[in-house]
C-alpha positions in Angstrom: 70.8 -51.3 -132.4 70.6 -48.4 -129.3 68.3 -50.2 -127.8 69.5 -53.5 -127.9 73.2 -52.0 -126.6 72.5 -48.7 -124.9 76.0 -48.3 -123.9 77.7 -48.8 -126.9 79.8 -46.0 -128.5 79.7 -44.2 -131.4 82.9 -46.6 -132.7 81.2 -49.6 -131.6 77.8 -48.8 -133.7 79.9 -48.4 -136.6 81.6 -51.1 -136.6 78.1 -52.9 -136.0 76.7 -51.4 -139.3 79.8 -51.6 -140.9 80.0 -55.7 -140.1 76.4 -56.3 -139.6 75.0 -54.3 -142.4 78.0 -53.6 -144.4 77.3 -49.7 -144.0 80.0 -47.8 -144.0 78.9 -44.4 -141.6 81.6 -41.7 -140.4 81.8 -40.8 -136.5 80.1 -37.4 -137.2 77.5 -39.1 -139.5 76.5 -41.7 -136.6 76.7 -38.8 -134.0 74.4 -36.8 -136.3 72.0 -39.3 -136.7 71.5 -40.1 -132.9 71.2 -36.6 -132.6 68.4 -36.6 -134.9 66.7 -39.4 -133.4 67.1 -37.7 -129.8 69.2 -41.0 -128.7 70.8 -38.6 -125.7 73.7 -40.0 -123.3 72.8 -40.5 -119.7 74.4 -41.3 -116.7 74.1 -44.9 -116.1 73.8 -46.9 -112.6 75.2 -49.7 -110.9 74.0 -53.0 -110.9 70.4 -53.5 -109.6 72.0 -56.8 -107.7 74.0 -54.7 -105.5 71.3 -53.0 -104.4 69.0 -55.5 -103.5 68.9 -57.1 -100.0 70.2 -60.1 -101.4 72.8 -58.9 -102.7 73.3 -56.9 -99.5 73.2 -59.9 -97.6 75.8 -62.0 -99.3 78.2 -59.1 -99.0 77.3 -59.0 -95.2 78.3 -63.1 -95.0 81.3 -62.7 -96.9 82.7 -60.1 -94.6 81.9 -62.2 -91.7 83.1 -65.1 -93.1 86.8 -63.3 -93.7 86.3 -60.7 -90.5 88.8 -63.2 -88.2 91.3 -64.0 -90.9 94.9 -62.2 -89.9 96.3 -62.7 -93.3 94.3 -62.6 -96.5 95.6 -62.8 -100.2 94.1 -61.2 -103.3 95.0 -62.1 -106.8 92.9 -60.4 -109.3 94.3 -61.0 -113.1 91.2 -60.2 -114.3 90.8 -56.4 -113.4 86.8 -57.1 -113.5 84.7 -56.6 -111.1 80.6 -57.9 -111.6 79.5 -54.3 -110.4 81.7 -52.9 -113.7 79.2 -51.0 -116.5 79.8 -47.7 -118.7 79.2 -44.9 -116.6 77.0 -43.7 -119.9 74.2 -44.9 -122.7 72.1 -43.9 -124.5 68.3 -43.9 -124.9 65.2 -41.7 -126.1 65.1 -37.6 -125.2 63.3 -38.0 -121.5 63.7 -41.8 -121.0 66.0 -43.6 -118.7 68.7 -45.5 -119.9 
């Protein structure tokens, strides 16, 4: 279950076993247990895309694209943004995340 959502909370695995399994664990007992099976929080990185020169690239077209525009817009009803993730997860004592 870490592995397969490393940066899931401590709710959000017991609501997984609790629906998936129909296991019933309390927030200390699931904090206990990844304790015990040295599933440690780490800091967790942006997106590998923004990173790469592709990505680079596209935001380097986009801002020439818009550079010469007087008057620009934004609407954002979302509030998401591609580059979003949890600034933590999880995974083995001594293993990135």
């Amino acid at each position: 279950m870490v592995q397969d959502y490393p940066d899931g909370t401590v709710r959000q695995y017991r609501e997984h076993l609790l629906n998936e399994l129909d296991v019933y664990v309390s927030v200390g007992g699931m904090c206990e247990f990844l304790k015990k099976e040295e599933l440690t929080l780490k800091k967790n990185y942006r997106s590998e895309k923004v990173a790469t020169e592709e990505g680079q690239q596209q935001r380097f077209d986009y801002r020439e694209r818009v550079r010469c525009t007087s008057k620009m817009i934004f609407i954002d009803d979302t509030a998401f943004w591609v580059g979003m993730i949890p600034s933590i997860a999880r995974s083995k004592k001594g293993k990135k995340a």
